[in-house]
C-alpha positions as CSV (number, residue, x, y, z in Angstrom):
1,X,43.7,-5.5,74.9
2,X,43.5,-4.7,78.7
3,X,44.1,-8.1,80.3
4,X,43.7,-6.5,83.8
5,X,46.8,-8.0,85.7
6,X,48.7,-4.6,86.3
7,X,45.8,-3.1,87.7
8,X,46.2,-1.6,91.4
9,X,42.8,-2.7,92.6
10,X,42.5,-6.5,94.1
11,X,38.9,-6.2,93.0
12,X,39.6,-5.9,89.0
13,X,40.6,-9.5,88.8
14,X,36.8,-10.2,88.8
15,X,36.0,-7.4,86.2
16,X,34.5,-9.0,83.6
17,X,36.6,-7.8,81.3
18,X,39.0,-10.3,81.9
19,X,40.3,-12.1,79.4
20,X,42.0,-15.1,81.3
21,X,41.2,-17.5,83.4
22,X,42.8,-16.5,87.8
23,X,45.7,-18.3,89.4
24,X,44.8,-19.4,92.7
25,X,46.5,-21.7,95.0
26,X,44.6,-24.0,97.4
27,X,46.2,-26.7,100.6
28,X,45.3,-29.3,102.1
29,X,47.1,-29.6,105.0
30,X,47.7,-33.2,107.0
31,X,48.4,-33.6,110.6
32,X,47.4,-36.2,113.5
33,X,46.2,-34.5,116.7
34,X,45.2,-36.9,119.4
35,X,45.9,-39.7,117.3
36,X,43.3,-38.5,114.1
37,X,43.9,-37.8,110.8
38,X,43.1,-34.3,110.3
39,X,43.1,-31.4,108.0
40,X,43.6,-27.7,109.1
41,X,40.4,-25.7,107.5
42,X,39.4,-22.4,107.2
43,X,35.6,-20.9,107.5
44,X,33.9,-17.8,107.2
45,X,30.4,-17.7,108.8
46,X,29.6,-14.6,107.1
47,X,30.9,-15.3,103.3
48,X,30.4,-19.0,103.7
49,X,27.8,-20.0,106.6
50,X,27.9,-23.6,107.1
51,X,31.0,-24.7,105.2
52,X,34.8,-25.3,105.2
53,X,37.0,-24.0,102.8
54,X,41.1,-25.4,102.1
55,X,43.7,-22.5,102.8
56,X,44.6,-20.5,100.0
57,X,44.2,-17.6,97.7
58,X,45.2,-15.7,94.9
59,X,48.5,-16.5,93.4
60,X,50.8,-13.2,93.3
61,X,52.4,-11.7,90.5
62,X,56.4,-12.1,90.4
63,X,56.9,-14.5,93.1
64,X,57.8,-18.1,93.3
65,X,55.0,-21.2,93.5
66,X,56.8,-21.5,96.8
67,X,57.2,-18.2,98.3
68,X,53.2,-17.9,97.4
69,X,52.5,-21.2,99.4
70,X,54.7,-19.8,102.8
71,X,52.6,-16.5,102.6
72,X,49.4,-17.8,102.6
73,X,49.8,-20.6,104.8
74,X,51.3,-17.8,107.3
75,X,48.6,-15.4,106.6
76,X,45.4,-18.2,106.1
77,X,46.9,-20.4,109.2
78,X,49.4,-18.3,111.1
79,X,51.8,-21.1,110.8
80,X,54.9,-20.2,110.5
81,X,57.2,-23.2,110.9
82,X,58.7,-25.2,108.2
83,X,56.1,-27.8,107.1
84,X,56.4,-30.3,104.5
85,X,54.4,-29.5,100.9
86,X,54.3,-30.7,97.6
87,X,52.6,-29.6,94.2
88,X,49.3,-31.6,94.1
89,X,47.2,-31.2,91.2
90,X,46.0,-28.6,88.9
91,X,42.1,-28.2,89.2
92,X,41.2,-26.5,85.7
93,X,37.0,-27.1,85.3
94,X,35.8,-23.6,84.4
95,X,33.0,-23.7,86.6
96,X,34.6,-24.8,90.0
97,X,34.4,-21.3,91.4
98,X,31.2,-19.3,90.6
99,X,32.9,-16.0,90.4
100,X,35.5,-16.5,87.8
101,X,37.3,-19.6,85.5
102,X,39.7,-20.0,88.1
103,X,42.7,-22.0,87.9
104,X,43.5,-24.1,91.2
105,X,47.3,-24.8,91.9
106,X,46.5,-27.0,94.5
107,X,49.3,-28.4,97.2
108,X,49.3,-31.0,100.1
109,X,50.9,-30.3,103.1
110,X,52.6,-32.6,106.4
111,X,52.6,-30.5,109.8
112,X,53.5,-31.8,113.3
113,X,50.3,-30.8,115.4
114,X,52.5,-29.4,118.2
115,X,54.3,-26.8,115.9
116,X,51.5,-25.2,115.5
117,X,48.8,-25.3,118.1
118,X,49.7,-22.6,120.1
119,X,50.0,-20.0,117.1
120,X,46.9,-20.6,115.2
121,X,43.1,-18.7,115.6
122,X,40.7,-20.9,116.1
123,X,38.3,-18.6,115.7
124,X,38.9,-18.6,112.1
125,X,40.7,-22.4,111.9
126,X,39.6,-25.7,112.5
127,X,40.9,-29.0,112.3
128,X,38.3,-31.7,111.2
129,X,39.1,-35.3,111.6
130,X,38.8,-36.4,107.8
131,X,36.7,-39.6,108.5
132,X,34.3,-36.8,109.3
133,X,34.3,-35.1,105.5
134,X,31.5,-36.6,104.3
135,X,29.7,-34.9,107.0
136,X,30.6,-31.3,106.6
137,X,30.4,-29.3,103.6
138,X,33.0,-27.5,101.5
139,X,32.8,-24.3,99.2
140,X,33.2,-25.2,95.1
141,X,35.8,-28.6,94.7
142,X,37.5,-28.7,98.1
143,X,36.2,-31.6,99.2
144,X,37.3,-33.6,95.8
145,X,40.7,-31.9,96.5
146,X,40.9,-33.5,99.9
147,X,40.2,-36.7,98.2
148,X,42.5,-36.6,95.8
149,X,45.4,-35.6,98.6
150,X,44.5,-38.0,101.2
151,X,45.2,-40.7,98.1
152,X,48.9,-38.6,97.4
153,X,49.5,-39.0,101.2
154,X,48.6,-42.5,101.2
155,X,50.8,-43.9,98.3
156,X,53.4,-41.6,99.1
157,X,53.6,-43.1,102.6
158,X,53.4,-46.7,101.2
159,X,57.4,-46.2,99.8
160,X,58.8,-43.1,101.7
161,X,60.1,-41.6,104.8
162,X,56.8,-39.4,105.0
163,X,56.2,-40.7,108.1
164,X,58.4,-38.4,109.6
165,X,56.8,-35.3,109.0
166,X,54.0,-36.0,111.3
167,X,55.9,-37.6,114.1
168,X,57.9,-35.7,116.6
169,X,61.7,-35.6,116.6
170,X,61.9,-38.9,119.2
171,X,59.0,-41.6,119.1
172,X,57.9,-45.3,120.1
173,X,58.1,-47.7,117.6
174,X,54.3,-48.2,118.3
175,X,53.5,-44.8,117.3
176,X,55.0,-44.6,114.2
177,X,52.7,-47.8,113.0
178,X,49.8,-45.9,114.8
179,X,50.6,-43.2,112.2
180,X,50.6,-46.0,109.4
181,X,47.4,-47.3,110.4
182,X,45.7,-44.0,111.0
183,X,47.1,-42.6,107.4
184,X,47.0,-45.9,105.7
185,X,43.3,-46.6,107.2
186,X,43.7,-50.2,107.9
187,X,45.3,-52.7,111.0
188,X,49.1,-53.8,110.5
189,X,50.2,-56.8,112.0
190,X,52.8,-55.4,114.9
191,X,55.7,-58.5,114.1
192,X,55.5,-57.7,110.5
193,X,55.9,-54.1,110.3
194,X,58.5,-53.7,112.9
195,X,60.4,-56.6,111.3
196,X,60.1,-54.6,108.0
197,X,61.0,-51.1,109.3
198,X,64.6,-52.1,111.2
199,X,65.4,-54.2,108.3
200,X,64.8,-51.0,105.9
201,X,67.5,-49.3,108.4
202,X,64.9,-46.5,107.9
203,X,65.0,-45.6,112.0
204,X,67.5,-45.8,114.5
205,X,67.6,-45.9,118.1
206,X,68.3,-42.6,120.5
207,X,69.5,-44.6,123.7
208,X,67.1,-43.0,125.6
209,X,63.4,-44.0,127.0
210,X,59.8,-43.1,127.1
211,X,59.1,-43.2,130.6
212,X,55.9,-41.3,130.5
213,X,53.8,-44.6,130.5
214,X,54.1,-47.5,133.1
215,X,56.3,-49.6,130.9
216,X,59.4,-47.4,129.7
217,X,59.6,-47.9,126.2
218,X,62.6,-47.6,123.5
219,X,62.8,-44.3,121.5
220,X,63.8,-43.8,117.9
221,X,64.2,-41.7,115.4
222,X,64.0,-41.1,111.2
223,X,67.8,-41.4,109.9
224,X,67.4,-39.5,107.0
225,X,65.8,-36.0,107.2
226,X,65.4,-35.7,103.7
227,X,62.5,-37.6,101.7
228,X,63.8,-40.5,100.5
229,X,62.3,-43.8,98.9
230,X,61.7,-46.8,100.9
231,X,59.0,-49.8,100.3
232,X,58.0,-49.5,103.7
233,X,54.4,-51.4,102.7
């Protein structure tokens, strides 16, 4: 029986001949720019006119789940830099994608706006604030997807480090509980969380000051660089 996976042509994958259902691996990928939640998506005005679609593609034979995720972030975002990702979900409905049963190995990723911006097409990219999803529309299940990472990101930030990933290397104590409240979707009272996050010993200071606003302020960092489980909320 001729399952079609050692065939040379991308295209046989589709044949329908095939006898089991595609790999393929779709991102959703975090950041804050300019103080929004945002994911990075990809569109196609000629395959797709009018709607978004999550980074990915077709998982490749012989490789790792991880070396599959750095190539086609790199070659559906051009980002290059180290990001932060973790195994989502596996999206198994046989009709999400009209063109085959196709299996989604779905991932959600953290990446600092800044590492990126200058490297990216945005002729081919966009980043859409994500209290704006319900006004754009996505190809097959990406939208339900996005849902179901934005919940990951949300409990995982509720009793981890996560925080860290989207902040730069130094910060305010004020931004890192704007990064709550954006994430998190709700107000934090200002005593209480910064009461919580020095007792946690989760930050430390650097000694050094933010003097690019009228009133200098403290600057801190993450003292672990590893994920690591804290009941931050």
């Amino acid at each position: 029986m001729d399952f079609l996976i050692n065939k040379d042509k991308f295209a046989d994958i589709w044949s329908d001949k095939m006898t089991i259902p595609i790999a393929a691996m779709d991102m959703v990928i975090f950041t804050i720019y300019k103080w929004e939640l945002c994911i990075v998506l990809w569109y196609d005005r000629e395959r797709f006119p009018n709607k978004y679609a999550l980074p990915g593609g077709i998982v490749a034979k012989w490789f790792s789940l991880e070396d599959n995720f750095d190539t086609i972030l790199e070659r559906e975002t051009w980002i290059k830099s180290w990001v932060y990702k973790e195994q989502l979900y596996t999206f198994w409905n046989p009709g999400r994608d009209d063109r085959w049963h196709v299996i989604s190995i779905s991932y959600f990723s953290l990446v600092r706006a800044q590492s990126f911006l200058t490297d990216i097409d945005f002729s081919k990219i966009d980043l859409v604030k994500y209290k704006d999803l319900d006004k754009i529309e996505t190809i097959y299940d990406h939208k339900e997807i996005i849902t179901y990472a934005k919940q990951r990101l949300r409990w995982k930030l509720e009793y981890t480090n996560m925080a860290k990933d989207m902040l730069g290397d130094s910060f305010r104590i004020a931004q890192l509980q704007e990064v709550y409240e954006i994430a998190l979707w709700k107000k934090i009272d200002k005593r209480n969380f910064q009461k919580k996050i020095f007792k946690l010993k989760m930050i430390e200071e650097t000694w050094t000051l933010d003097k690019t606003t009228n009133r200098p302020a403290k600057l801190y960092r993450f003292v672990d660089t590893e994920l690591k489980v804290y009941e931050v909320i």
